[in-house]
KEDO-820624 format. One record per residue (C-alpha): residue number from 1; residue in three letters; x, y, z. Coordinates in steps of 0.05 Angstrom, whole numbers, always signed. Example, Ala and Ser with C-alpha at 12.3 -4.5 7.8 and 13.67 -1.06 7.14 Angstrom:
! residues 2
<site><nr>1</nr><rest>ala</rest><x>+246</x><y>-90</y><z>+156</z></site>
<site><nr>2</nr><rest>ser</rest><x>+273</x><y>-21</y><z>+143</z></site>
//
This chain:
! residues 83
<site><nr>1</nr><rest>unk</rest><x>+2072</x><y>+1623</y><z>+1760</z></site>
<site><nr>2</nr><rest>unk</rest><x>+1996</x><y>+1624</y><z>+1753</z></site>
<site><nr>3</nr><rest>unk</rest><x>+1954</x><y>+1600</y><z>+1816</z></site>
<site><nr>4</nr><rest>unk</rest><x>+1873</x><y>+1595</y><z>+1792</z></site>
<site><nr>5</nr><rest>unk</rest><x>+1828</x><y>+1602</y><z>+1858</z></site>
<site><nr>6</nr><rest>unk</rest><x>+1752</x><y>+1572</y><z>+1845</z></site>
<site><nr>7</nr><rest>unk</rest><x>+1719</x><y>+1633</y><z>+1856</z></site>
<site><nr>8</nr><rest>unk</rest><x>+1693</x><y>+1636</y><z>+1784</z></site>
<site><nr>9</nr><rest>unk</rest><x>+1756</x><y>+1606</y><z>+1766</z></site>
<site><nr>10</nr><rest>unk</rest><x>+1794</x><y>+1677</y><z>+1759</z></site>
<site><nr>11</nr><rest>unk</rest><x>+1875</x><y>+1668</y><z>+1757</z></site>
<site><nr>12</nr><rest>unk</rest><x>+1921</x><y>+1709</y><z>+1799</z></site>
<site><nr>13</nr><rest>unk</rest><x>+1993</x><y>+1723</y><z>+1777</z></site>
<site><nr>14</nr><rest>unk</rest><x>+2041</x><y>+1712</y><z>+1839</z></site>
<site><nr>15</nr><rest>unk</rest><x>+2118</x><y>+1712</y><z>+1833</z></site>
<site><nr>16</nr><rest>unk</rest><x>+2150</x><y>+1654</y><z>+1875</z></site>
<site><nr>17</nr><rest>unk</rest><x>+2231</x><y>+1661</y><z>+1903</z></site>
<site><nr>18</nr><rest>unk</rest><x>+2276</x><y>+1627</y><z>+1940</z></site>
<site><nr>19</nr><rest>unk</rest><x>+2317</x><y>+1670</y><z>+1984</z></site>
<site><nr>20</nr><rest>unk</rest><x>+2372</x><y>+1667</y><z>+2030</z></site>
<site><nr>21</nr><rest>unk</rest><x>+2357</x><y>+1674</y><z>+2107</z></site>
<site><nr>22</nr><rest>unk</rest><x>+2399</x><y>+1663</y><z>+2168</z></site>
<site><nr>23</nr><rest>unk</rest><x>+2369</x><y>+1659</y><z>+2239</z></site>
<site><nr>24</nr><rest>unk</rest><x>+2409</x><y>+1665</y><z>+2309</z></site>
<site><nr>25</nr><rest>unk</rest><x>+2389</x><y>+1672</y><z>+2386</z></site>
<site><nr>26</nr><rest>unk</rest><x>+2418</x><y>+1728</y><z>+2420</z></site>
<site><nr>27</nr><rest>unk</rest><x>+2427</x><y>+1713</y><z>+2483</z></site>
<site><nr>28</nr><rest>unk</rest><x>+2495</x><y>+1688</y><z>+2459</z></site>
<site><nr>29</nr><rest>unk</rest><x>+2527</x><y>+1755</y><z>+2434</z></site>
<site><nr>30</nr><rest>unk</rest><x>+2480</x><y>+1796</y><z>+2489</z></site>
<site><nr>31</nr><rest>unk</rest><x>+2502</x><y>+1766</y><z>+2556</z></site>
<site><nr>32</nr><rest>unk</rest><x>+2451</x><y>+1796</y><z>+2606</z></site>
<site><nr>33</nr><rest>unk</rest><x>+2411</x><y>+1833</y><z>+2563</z></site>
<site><nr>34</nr><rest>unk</rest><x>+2391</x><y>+1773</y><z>+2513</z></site>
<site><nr>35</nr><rest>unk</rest><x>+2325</x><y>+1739</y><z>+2537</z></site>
<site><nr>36</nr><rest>unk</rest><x>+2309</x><y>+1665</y><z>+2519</z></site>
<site><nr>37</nr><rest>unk</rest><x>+2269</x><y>+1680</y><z>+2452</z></site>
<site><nr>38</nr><rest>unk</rest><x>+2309</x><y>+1738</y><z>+2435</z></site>
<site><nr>39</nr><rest>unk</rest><x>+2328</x><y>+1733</y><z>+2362</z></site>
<site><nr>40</nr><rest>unk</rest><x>+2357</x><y>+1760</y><z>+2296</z></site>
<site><nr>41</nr><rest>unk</rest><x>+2335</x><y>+1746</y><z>+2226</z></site>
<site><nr>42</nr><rest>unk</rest><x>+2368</x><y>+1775</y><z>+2158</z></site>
<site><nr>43</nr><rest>unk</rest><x>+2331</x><y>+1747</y><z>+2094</z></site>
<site><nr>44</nr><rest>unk</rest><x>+2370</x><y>+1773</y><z>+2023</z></site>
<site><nr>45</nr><rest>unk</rest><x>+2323</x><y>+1803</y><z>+1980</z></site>
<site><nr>46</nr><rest>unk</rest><x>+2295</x><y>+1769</y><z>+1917</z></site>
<site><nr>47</nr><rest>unk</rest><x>+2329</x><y>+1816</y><z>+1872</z></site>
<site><nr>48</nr><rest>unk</rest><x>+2385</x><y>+1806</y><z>+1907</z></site>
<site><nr>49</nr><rest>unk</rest><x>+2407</x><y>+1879</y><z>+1919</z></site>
<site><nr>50</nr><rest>unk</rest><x>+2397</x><y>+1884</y><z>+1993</z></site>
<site><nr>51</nr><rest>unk</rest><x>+2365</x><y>+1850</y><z>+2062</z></site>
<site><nr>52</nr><rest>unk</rest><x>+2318</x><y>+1854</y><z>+2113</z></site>
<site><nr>53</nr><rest>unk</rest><x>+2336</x><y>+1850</y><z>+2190</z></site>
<site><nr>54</nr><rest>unk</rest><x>+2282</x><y>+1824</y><z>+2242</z></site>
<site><nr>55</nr><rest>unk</rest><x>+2299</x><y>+1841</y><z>+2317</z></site>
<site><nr>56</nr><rest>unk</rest><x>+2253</x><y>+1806</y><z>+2367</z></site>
<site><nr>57</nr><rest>unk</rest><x>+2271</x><y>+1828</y><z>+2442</z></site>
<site><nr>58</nr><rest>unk</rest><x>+2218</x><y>+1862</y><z>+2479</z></site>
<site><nr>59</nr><rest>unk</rest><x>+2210</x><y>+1920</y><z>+2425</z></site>
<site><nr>60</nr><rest>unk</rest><x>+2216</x><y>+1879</y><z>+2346</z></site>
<site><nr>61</nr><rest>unk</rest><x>+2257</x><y>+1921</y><z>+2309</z></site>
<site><nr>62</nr><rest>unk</rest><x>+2259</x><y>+1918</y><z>+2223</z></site>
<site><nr>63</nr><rest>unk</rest><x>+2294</x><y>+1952</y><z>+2178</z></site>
<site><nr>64</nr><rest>unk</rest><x>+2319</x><y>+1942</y><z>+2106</z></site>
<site><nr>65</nr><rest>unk</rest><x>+2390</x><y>+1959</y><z>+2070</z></site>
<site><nr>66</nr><rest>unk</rest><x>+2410</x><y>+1953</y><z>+2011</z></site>
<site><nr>67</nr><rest>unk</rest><x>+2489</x><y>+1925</y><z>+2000</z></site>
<site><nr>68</nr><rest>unk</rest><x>+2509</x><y>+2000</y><z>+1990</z></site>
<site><nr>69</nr><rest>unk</rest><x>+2484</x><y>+2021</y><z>+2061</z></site>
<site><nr>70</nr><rest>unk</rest><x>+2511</x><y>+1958</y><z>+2098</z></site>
<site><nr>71</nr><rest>unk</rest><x>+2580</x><y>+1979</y><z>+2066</z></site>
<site><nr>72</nr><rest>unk</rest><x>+2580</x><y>+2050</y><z>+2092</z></site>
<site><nr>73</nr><rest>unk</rest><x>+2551</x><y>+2019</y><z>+2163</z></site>
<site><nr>74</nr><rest>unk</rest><x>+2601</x><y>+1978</y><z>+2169</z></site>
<site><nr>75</nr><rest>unk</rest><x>+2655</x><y>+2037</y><z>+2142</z></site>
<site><nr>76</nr><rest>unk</rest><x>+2628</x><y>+2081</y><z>+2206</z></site>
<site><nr>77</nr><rest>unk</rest><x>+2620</x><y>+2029</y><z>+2257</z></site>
<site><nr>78</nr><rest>unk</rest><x>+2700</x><y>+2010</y><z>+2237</z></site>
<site><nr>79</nr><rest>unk</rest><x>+2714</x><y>+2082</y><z>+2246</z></site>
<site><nr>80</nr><rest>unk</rest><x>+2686</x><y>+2085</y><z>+2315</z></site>
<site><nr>81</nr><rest>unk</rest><x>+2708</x><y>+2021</y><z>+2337</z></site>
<site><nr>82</nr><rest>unk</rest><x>+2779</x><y>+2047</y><z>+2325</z></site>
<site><nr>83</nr><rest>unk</rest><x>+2780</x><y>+2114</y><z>+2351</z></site>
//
């Protein structure tokens, strides 16, 4: 997609997606730690091969995974959840 801006007319290539995102509050998974605008975003990349995570609590947290790295999290976090 092509977007001309008047400035001597020049034209400026920009790439346009949709993506996937999902929002939640966290107050409802982080009973007394959770403060009223605390929040979680994950937004799938445009290639599709991973996502980006946006913490807000009093320190915003983001970080990005690709699917490989959110298997092997998940793997561990199993592993310690059933020791």
């Amino acid at each position: 997609m092509k977007y001309s801006k008047n400035e001597n007319e020049k034209t400026y290539e920009v790439d346009e997606h949709k993506r996937r995102a999902l929002f939640a509050e966290l107050k409802q998974w982080c009973f007394g730690y959770g403060r009223e605008y605390d929040y979680i975003e994950v937004t799938e990349w445009a290639n599709g091969e991973g996502f980006d995570v946006d913490i807000e609590t009093n320190q915003r947290q983001r970080f990005q995974l690709t699917w490989g790295q959110w298997e092997a999290l998940k793997h561990l976090i199993n592993k310690i959840e059933n020791q």
